[in-house]
N, C-alpha and C positions, 0 to 999 in steps of 0.2 A: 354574338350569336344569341339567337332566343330561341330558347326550345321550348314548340307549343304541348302540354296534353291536351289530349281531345276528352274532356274528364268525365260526360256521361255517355260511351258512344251506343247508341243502341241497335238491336239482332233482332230482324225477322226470320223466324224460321214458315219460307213460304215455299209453296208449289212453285217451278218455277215454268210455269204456262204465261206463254205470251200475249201481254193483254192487249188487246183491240188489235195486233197483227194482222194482215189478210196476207198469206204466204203461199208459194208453192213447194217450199225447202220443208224438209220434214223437223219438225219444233221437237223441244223436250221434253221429255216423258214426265207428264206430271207426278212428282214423289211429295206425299203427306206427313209428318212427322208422328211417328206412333206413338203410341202413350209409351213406351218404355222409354224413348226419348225425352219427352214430354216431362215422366217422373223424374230420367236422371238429370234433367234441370233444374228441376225445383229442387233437388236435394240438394244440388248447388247453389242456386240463387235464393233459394224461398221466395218472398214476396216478390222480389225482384224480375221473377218471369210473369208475365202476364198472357191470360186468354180471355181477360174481356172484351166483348165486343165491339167496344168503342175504343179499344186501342187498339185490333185489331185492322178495323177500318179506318183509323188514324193515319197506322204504320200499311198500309196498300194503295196510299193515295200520294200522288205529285202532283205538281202543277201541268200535268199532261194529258191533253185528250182520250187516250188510251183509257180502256174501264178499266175499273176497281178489281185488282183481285186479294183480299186479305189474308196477310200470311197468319198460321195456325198458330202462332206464339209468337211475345214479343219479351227477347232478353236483354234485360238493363243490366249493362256491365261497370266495373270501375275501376278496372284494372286490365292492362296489357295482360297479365298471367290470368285472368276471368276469361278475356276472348280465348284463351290458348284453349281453356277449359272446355268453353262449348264447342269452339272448333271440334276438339277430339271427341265430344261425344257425340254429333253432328257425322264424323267422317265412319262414327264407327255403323251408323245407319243410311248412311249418303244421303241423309238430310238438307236439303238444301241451305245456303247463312246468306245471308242478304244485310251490308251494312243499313243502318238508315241515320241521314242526319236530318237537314232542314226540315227536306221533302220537299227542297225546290226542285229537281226534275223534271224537261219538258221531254226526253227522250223517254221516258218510261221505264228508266232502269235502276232506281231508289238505290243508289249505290256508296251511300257517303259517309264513312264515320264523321260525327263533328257536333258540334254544338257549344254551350260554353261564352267565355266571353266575347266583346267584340274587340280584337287584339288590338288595331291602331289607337280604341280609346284605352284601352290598357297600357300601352306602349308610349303617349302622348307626353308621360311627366317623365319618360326617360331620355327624350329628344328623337327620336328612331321613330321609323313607319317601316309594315310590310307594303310594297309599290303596285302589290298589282290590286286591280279594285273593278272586279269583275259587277258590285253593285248591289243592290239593296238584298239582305235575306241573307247571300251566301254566307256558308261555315269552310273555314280551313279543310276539312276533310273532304268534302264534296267540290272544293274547290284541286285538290287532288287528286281523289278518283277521275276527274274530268281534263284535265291539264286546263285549269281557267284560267280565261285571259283577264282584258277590260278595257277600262278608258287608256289606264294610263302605260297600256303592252306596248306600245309606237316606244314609248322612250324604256321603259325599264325590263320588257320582257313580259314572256306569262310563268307559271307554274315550276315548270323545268329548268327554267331559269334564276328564279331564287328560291328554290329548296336547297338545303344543305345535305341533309338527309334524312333516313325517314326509320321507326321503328316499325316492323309488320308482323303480324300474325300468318303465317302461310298454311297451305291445306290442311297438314297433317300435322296441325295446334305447331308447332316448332316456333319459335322467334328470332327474329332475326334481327340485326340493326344495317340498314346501307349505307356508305359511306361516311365521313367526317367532317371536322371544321373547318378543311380546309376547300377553297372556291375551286381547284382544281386536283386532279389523281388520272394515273394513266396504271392504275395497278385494277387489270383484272376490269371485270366486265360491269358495266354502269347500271344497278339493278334498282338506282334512285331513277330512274329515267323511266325505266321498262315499268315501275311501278305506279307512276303518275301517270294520268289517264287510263289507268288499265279497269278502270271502274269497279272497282272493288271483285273482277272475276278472276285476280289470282294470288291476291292475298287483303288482308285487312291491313290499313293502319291505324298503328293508334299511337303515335307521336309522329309529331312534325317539327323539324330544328328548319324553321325559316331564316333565309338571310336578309338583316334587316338593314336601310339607309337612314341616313340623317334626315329628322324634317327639316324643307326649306322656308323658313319663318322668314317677312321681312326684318334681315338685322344688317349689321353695318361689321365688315371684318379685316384689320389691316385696308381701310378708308376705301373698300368697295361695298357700296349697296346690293344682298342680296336678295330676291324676291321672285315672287312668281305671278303673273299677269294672263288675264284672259280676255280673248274679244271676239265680237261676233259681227259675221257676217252673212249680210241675205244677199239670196238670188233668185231672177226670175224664172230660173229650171233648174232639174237637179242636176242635168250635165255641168252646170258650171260650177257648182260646189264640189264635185266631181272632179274635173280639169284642174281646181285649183289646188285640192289636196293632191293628185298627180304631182303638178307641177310643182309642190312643197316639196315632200316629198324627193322627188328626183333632185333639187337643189341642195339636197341637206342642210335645209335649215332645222334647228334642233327642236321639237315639241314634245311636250310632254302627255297634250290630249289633243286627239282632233277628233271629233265628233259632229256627226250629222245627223238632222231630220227635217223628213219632208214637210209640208204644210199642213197635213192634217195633225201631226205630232205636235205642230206648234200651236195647233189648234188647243188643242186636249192642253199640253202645258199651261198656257193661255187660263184657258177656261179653272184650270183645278190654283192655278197658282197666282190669279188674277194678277196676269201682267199682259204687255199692248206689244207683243214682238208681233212687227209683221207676219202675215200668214204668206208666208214664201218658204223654201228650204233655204233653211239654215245653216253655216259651217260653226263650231264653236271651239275656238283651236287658245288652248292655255300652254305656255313657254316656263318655264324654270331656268333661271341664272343671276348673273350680273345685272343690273337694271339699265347698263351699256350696252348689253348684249339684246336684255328683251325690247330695246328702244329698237335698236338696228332691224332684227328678228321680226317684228311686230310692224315695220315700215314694209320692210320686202312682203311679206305676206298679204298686206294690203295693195301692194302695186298689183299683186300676181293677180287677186279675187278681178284686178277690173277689166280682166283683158278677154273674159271665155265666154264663149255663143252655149247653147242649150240643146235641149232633146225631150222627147217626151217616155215615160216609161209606159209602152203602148200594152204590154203583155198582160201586166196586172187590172189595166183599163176596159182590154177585154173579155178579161176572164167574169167579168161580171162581177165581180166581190171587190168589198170596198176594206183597201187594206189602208197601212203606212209604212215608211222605209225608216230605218235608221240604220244608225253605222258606228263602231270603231274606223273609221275609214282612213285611219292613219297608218293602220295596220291591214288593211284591203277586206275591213268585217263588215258585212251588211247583216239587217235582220226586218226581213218582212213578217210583217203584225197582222192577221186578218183574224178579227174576232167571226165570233160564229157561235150556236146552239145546238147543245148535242142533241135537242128532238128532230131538227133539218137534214135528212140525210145526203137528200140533192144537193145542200148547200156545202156537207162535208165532202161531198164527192167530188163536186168542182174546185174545192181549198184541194185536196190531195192533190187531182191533178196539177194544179199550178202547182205543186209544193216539188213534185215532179220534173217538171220543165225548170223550174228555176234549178234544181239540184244539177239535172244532167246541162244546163249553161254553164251554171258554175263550173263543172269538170270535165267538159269542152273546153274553157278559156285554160286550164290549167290551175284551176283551184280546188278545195277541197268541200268535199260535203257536209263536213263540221266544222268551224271555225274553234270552237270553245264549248259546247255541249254536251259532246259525245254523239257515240253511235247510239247504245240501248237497244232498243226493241223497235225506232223510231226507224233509223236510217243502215236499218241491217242490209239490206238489198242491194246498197250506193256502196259496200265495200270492196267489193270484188271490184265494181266496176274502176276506183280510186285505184285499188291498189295493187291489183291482178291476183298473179302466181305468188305477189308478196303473202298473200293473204293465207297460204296453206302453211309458210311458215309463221305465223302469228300462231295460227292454231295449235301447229305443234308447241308451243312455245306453254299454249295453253292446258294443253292435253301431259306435257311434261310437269308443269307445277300443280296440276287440279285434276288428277288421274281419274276420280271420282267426280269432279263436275258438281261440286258443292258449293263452289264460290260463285254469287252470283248467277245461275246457270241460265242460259237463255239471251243470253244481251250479247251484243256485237257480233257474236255468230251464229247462224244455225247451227242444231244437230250435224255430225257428220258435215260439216263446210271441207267446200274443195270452190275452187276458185272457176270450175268451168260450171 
């Protein structure tokens, strides 16, 4: 077991107004941090809290369309008992605490402690990897506040699946530790679970004890080859790249990535990484095992890609915007890409609605309206609809640990949520 710290994690203390929302549910009351807050941080921190401008507006931005809104102070902690600290003086004016790691968020809801090394190149001279590889940028913390997946969730799982446990900071500064080293416990209620993904609105963490695997390096052990192999496959539509990962899938054959993208993806690839893959969509499926196994493995896979007809993806064609598809599609993840300028507002107006229509198919077919990102401030509206009456006990859940509404406040639910 490796137990990660998250060693600089940083605190906005921000309004916690919903940025670029357009709502009818009544949003949160925007709360300011006073200077009596303000001073008894700095007595704590000193230098350590910042209200310059440019950290400011650093710590208010993600990678998400939503505007800008900068929180009032930004507290650099380094230590688990430092969060507990601001916690408590935060709760005792219901200040808002908002984690921040990357600031890769595209939901809008800067929710990640993390930062710090990149753990598999840390972990690489011990023989061990963390498996799940959600992909470039993300940190440990924000990859738990969100339950992240990635390429390689088809075989290893996401987030929930290899944490061990987690240390957190809860509303009223308290700390806590969840769970141990062992992979299983039937004692008492699973509060490693309830914590990931909970995006940082009902408690902080600031250690992560990941479960880690052996890396699969080509080596040779008791005279089997072991290795890991990847191959690609074009097609002339994206239904059939589609069908085949189905019909992978349903066979259980074992992989460890399958990934897809469409033409225009292969395009961009192409073009930045100057290589000559056909511009078709793509399947890109890598195997881990025995070199017996990936022989067998890698044969079936190619018989399955030559058997499937095609379709066209007519919705995104006529919504007028020129997007691209990709996918964990081993794990049923799509992600439609539609660039765009925040001066366009027609233009943002027709990406919403498509972004619309694709959500409510999704959860028509029996799927969910985040795969791996989270709700935020982005897909508040899409929960009721997911999850019903479930969704009043969420709240309570959340109104019981965050009485005050300090964690986070504003993301995944409205004010006052009730599921009708």
């Amino acid at each position: 077991m490796w137990r990660h710290l998250i060693p600089v994690p940083r605190f906005s203390l921000m309004p916690p107004r919903l940025r670029g929302a357009v709502c009818s549910r009544q949003q949160s009351t925007r709360r300011t941090a006073s200077p009596d807050t303000i001073s008894a941080l700095k007595d704590l921190l000193g230098v350590r809290l910042s209200t310059s401008r440019s950290v400011l507006d650093q710590h208010g931005t993600d990678e998400s369309y939503h505007d800008v809104t900068p929180p009032d102070a930004v507290a650099f902690v380094e230590s688990t008992e430092e969060v507990a600290e601001v916690i408590k003086i935060c709760a005792a004016t219901r200040t808002p605490v908002i984690p921040f790691g990357a600031g890769t968020s595209i939901e809008g809801h800067i929710s990640a402690v993390a930062g710090g090394v990149s753990l598999n190149a840390d972990l690489r001279a011990t023989g061990l990897m963390f498996p799940v590889d959600p992909g470039a940028n993300a940190t440990i913390g924000g990859m738990v506040a969100t339950n992240a997946s990635g390429t390689t969730t088809v075989k290893y799982g996401n987030m929930k699946t290899n944490v061990l446990s987690l240390t957190a900071v809860m509303a009223d500064g308290r700390i806590i530790k969840t769970g141990s080293k062992t992979r299983k416990s039937s004692a008492g209620y699973d509060l490693t679970r309830l914590l990931i993904g909970a995006e940082g609105t009902l408690a902080v963490v600031t250690e992560v004890s990941p479960y880690l695997l052996a890396l699969l390096p080509f080596r040779e052990t008791n005279n089997h080859q072991f290795a890991n192999i990847s191959m690609i496959c074009s097609f002339d539509k994206m239904k059939d790249a589609i069908d085949t990962c189905t019909t992978v899938m349903q066979m259980g054959i074992p992989v460890a990535r399958m990934e897809m993208m469409d033409e225009n993806v292969v395009d961009a690839v192409n073009r930045y990484s100057n290589l000559d893959n056909p511009l078709r969509p793509l399947l890109i499926i890598e195997h881990h095992g025995s070199v017996g196994e990936l022989e067998q493995q890698s044969s079936v896979v190619q018989e399955i890609a030559r058997d499937f007809g095609a379709m066209d993806i007519e919705d995104l064609k006529n919504s007028g915007l020129f997007g691209t598809i990709v996918g964990h599609v081993g794990d049923g993840n799509f992600h439609v890409l539609i660039p765009f300028t925040d001066d366009n507002k027609e233009h943002l107006g027709r990406m919403k609605a498509f972004s619309h229509r694709l959500v409510k198919r999704a959860l028509a077919c029996g799927g969910t309206c985040t795969g791996e990102h989270g709700i935020g401030i982005g897909k508040m509206d899409y929960l009721p609809m997911e999850h019903g009456e479930a969704v009043d006990f969420m709240y309570t859940i959340k109104k019981a640990l965050d009485p005050l509404d300090i964690m986070n406040p504003g993301k995944i639910f409205y004010a006052n949520t009730h599921s009708n």
